[in-house]
C-alpha positions in Angstrom: 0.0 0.0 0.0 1.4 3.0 -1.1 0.8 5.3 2.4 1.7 2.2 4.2 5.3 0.6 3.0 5.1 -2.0 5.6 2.6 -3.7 3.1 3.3 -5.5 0.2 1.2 -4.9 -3.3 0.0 -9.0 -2.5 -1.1 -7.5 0.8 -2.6 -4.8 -0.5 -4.8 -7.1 -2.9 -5.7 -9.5 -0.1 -7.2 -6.7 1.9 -9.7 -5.8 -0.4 -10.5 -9.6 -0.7 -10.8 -9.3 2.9 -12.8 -5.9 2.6 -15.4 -7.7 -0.2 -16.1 -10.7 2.3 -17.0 -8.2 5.0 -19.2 -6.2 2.5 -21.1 -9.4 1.6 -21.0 -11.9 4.4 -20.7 -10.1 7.5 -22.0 -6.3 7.2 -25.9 -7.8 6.4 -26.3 -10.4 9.7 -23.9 -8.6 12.0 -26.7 -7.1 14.0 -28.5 -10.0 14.0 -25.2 -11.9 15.8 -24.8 -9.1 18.4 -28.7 -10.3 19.6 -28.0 -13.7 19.2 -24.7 -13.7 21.2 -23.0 -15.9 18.3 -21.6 -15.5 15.2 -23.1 -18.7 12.8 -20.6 -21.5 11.9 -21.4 -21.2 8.5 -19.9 -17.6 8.6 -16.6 -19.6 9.1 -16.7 -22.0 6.6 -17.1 -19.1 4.2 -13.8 -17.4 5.5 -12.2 -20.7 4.9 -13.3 -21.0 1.6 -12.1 -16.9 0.7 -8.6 -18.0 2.7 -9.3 -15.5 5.9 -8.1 -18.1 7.7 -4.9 -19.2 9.3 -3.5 -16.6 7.3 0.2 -16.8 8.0 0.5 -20.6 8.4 2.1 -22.7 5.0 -0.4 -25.0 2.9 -2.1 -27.0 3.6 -2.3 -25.4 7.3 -2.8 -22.4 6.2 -3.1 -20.0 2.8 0.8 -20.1 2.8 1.0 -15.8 3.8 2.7 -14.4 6.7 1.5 -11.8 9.4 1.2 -9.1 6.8 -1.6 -10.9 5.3 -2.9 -11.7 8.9 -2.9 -8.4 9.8 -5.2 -7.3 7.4 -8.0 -9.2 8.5 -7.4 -7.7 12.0 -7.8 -4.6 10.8 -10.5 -4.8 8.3 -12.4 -6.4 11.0 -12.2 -3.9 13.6 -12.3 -1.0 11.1 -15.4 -2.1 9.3 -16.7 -2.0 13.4 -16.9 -5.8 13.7 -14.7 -6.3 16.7 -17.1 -9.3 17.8 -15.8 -11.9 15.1 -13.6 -13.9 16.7 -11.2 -15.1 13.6 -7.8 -13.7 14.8 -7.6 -15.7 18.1 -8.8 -18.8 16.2 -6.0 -18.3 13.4 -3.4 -16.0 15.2 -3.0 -17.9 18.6 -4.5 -21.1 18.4 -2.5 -21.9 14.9 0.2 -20.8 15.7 0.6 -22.9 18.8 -0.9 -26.3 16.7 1.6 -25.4 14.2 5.0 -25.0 16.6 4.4 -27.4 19.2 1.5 -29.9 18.5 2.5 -33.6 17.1 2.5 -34.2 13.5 -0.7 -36.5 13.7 -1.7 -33.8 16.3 -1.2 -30.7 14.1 -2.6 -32.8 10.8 -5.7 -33.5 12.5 -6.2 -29.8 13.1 -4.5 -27.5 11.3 -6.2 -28.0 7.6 -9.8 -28.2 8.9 -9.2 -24.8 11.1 -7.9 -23.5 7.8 -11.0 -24.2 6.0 -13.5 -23.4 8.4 -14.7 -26.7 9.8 -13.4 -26.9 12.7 -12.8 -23.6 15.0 -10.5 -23.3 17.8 -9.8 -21.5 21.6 -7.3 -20.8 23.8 -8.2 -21.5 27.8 -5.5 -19.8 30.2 -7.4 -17.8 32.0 -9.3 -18.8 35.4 -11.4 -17.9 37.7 -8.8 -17.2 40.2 -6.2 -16.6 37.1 -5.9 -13.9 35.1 -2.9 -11.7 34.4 -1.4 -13.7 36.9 -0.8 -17.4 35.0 1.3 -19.2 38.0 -1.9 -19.3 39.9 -3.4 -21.9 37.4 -5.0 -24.5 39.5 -6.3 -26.4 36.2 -4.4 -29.7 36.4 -2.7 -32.2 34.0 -1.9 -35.6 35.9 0.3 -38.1 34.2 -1.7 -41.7 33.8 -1.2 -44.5 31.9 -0.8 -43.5 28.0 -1.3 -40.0 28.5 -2.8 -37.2 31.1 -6.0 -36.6 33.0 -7.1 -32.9 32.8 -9.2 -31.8 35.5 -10.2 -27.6 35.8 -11.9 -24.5 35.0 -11.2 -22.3 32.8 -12.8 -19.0 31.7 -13.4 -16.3 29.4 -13.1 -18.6 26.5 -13.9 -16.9 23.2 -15.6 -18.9 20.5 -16.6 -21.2 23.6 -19.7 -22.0 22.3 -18.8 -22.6 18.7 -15.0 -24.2 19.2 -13.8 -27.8 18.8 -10.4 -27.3 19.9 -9.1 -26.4 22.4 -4.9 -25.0 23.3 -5.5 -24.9 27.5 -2.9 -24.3 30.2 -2.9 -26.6 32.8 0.0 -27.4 35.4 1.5 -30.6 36.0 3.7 -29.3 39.3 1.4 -26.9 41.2 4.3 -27.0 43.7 6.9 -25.5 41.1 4.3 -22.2 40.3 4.7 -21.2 36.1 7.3 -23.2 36.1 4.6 -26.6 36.1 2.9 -24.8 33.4 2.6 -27.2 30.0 0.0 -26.9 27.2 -1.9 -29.2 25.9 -4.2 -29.5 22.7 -8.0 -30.7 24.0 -10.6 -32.3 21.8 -13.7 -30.4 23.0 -15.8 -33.1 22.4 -14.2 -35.5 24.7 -15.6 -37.2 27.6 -15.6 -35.2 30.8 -15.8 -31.5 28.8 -18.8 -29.1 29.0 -19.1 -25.6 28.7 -21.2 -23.2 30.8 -23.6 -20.9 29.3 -22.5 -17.8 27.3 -21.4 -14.8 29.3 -22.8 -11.6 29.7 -20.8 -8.8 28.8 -20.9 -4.9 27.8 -19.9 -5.5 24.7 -18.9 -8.1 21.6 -21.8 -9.7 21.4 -21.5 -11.7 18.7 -18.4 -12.7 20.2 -19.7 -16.6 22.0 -17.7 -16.4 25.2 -18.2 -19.0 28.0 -16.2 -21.0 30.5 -14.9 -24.7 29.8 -15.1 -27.7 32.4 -12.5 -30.4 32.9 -13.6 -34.0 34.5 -11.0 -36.5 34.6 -10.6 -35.7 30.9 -8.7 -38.1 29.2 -5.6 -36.6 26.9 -3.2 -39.0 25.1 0.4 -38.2 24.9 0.7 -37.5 21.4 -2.2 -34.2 22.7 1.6 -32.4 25.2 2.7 -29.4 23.0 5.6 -29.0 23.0 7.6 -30.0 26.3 6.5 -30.7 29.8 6.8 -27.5 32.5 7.7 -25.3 29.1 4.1 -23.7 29.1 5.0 -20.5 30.4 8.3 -20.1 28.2 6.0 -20.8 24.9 3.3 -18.6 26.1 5.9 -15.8 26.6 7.7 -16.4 23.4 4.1 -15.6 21.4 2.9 -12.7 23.7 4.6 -10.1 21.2 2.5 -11.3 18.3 -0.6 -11.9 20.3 -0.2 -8.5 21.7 0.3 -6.7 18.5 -2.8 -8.2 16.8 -4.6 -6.7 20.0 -3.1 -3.2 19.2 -3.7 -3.6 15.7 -7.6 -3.9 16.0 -7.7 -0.9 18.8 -5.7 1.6 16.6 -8.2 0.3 13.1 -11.4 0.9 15.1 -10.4 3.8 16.4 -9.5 4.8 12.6 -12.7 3.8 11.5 -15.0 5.5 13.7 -13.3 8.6 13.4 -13.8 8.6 9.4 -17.7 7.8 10.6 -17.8 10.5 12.9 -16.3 13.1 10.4 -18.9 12.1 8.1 -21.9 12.3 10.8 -20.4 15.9 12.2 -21.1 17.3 8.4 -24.4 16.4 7.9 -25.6 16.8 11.5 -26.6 20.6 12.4 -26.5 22.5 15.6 -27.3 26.0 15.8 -28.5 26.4 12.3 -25.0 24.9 11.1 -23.4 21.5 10.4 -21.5 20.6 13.9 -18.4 20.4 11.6 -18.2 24.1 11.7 -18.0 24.3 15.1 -14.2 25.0 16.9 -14.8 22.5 19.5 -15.9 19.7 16.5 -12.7 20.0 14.7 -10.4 20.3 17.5 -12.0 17.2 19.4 -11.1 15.7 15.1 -7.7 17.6 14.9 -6.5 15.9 18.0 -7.5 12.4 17.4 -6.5 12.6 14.0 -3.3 14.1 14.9 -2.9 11.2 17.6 -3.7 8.1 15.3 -1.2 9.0 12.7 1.4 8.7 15.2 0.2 5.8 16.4 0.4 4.2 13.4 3.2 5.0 12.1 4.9 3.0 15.3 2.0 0.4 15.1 3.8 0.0 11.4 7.4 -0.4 12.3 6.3 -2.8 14.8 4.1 -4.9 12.1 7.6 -4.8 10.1 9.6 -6.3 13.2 7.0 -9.3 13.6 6.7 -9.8 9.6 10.8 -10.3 9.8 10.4 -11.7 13.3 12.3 -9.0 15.3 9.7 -7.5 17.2 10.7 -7.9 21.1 7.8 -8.4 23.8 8.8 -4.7 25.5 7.9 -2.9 22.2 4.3 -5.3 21.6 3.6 -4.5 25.3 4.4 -0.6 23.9 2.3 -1.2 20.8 -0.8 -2.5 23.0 -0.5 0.0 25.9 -0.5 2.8 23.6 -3.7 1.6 21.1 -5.8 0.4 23.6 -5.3 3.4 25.7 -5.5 5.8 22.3 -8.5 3.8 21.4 -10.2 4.3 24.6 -9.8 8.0 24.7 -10.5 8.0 20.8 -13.7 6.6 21.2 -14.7 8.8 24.1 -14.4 11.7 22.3 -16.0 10.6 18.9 -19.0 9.6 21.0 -19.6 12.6 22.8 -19.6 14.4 19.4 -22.9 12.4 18.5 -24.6 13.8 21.3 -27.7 11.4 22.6 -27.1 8.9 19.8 -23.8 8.5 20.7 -25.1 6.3 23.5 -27.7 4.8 21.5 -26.7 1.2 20.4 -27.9 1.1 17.4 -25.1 3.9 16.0 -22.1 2.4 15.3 -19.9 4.7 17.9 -21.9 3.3 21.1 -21.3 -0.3 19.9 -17.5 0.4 19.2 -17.5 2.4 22.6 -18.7 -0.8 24.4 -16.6 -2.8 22.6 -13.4 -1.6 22.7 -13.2 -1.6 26.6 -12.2 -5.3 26.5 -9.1 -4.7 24.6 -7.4 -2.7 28.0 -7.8 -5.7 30.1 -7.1 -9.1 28.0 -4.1 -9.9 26.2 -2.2 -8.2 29.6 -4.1 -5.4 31.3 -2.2 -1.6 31.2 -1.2 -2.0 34.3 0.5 -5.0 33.5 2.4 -3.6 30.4 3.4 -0.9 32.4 5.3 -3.0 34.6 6.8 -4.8 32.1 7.7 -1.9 30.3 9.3 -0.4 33.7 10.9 -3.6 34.3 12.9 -2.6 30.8 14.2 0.4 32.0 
């Protein structure tokens, strides 16, 4: 793209795939999915079939891109105001981890159906006593005859409802702390798994999100990613992409409603003249334009790192802390500028609003990437 050099001309193509399959397969039922607190399966067998899926894994895992490609369904998603859809932790954490750590039977069993759309995947770490703070994981793994026996809770899951795999944390030395963590890849239709009902939340509807249950679930060996007691080492090695895709969709939505809030501030009026005309109006615009050009242009350079696979965990921590923060403030702003409808869900801004609050806590709250920022110093 030619204001963007971190993207390729092949990029730049795919994006507009991406932005056609938005146009036509998720704009028209969106609404609908926000009431019905799911998005439909079928919705991702058709990304399969356009390649939206496991975008940066090699065929026949994957449609053989990298994160560039990856990264423009992040963004698409969250710019179009779709934040809901729950594609990038199916294809840019779940995949990833099937891909680097899973057996081959394991990862061959998986991978291609995730990349076409028939089968759709999770990740469990957090608990309800664990959150930002993953050595408290009580979820257990206990070695048996041919295998493991998975016992646990684990919450927060998105795509709970809809997934059929499953990458969860569990500990197999409580005594040792992170250092039991290991991760292992769980059938969800197993024996001994059940979900609890979908979670109410202030925003991403659409988005199914529920807790998972673990009774004496049976896992064979071959299911161990990776090492045993390396959980928390692989978890850490894949924050900085995780955490970029996170910033990514923050700093796009925030894009997004701004270019729909410029629009609405030129046709609305106040005081017998369109609010655009107004000081206030285009300084509230100035300044959050002003603020997400900025942000972008480091949101870019660290796209470029992960794409070449140099981007270091203290400048994805950066990239987060300062999009969802941005975001936040973005949004804010934009939404006051629509006045009543602002906090009206049915305009765009209150849904994006509601939304984007999420995005400060999961993936590491602020307050933990300040810390590990500080830590840096």
């Amino acid at each position: 793209m030619a204001d963007r050099p971190v993207f390729r001309e092949d990029h730049a193509l795919f994006r507009d795939q991406v932005r056609r399959f938005i146009d036509a397969q998720i704009a028209p039922g969106y609404a609908q999915w926000e009431r019905d607190g799911i998005t439909p399966r079928a919705l991702w067998r058709a990304a399969g079939e356009a390649g939206l899926l496991n975008c940066q894994l090699p065929e026949p895992y994957g449609m053989g891109g990298d994160y560039g490609h990856a990264a423009c369904v992040i963004e698409e998603l969250a710019r179009a105001n779709h934040l809901g859809i729950g594609f990038s932790i199916h294809s840019d954490m779940v995949a990833p981890y099937l891909m680097q750590y899973a057996m081959p039977a394991v990862r061959d069993a998986w991978l291609p159906k995730m990349a076409r759309g028939e089968a759709i995947g999770a990740i469990a770490m957090t608990e309800p006593s664990a959150g930002s703070d993953l050595k408290t994981i009580r979820t257990r793994a206990d070695v048996v005859d041919g295998g493991y026996r998975l016992n646990g809770q684990k919450t927060w899951i998105t795509n709970g409802s809809n997934a059929d795999v499953a990458v969860v944390v569990a500990t197999v030395a409580p005594e040792l702390g992170a250092g039991g963590l290991t991760l292992f890849c769980v059938d969800l239709a197993a024996a001994g798994v059940s979900r609890g009902a979908p979670m109410a939340k202030i925003g991403q509807h659409a988005q199914d999100t529920t807790e998972l249950f673990f009774e004496d679930v049976f896992l064979p060996a071959d299911h161990l990613l990776g090492q045993e007691r390396s959980g928390f080492a692989y978890l850490e090695e894949h924050l900085a992409s995780e955490r970029l895709a996170i910033a990514l969709r923050a700093a796009a939505s925030a894009e997004g409603m701004l270019a729909e809030t410029v629009a609405y501030v030129r046709q609305r009026k106040a005081f017998g003249r369109p609010l655009i005309d107004h000081q206030n109006t285009r300084f509230v615009l100035a300044s959050a334009t002003a603020q997400l050009a900025m942000l972008r242009s480091f949101l870019d350079q660290c796209l470029g790192e992960q794409i070449s696979g140099q981007l270091d965990p203290t400048r994805a921590a950066m990239a987060k802390l300062n999009a969802t923060e941005a975001q936040g403030k973005v949004l804010d702003d934009l939404l006051q500028l629509h006045g009543g409808y602002g906090y009206s869900s049915e305009y765009g801004i209150g849904r994006a609003w509601a939304d984007a609050r999420a995005l400060r806590i999961f993936g590491g709250t602020s307050e933990i990437l300040r810390d590990i920022i500080g830590r840096s110093l």
